[in-house]
C-alpha positions in Angstrom: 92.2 55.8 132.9 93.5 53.7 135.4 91.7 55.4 138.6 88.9 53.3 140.6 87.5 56.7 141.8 86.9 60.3 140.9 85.5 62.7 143.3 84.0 65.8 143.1 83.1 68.8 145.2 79.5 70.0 145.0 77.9 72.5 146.6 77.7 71.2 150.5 79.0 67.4 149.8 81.7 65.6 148.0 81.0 62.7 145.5 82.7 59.6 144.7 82.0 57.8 141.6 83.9 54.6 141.3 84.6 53.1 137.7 82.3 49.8 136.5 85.0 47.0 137.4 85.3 48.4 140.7 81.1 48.3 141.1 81.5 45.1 139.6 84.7 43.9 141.5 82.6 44.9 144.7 79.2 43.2 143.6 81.1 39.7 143.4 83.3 40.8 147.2 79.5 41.7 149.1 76.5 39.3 149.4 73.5 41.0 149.5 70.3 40.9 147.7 71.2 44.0 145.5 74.2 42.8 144.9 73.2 39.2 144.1 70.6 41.4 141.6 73.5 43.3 140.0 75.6 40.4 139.3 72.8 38.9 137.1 71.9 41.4 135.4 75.6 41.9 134.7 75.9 38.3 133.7 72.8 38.6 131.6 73.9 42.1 129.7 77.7 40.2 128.8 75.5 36.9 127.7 73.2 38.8 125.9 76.0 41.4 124.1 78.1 38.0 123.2 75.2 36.6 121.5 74.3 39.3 119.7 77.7 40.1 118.1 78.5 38.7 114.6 79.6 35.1 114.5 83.1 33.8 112.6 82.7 31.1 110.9 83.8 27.4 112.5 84.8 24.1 110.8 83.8 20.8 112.1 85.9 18.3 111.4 84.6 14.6 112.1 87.1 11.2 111.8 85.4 8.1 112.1 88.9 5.4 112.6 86.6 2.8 111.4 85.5 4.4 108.4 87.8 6.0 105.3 85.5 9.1 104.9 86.0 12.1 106.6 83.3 14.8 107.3 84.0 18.2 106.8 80.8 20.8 108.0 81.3 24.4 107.3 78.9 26.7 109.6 
């Protein structure tokens, strides 16, 4: 599935469809007001999908020099 396009023959006109990193290649390559609309919506939809996906857990490890205790915080 490496092709940008795919066209099609219908009944009196041919259609191109172009594959989502193209649209978005092309979004980021043209400044216009749709565009600049597209981009953030884009940018909101990846935001929003990364939030919502499950979490791995992450270890915070703090070392104060000055101190011999060392803080270990599991979240």
């Amino acid at each position: 599935d490496g092709d940008v396009t795919t066209t099609e023959k219908q009944d009196k006109s041919i259609v191109t469809y172009y594959n989502l990193e193209a649209i978005i290649f092309l979004s980021f390559r043209i400044n216009t007001y749709c565009t600049k609309l597209f981009r953030e919506w884009v940018l909101n939809s990846l935001c929003e999908y990364k939030r919502l996906q499950e979490k791995k857990p992450e270890v915070l490890v703090v070392f104060n020099p000055g101190s011999n205790r060392t803080t270990i915080s599991y979240n």
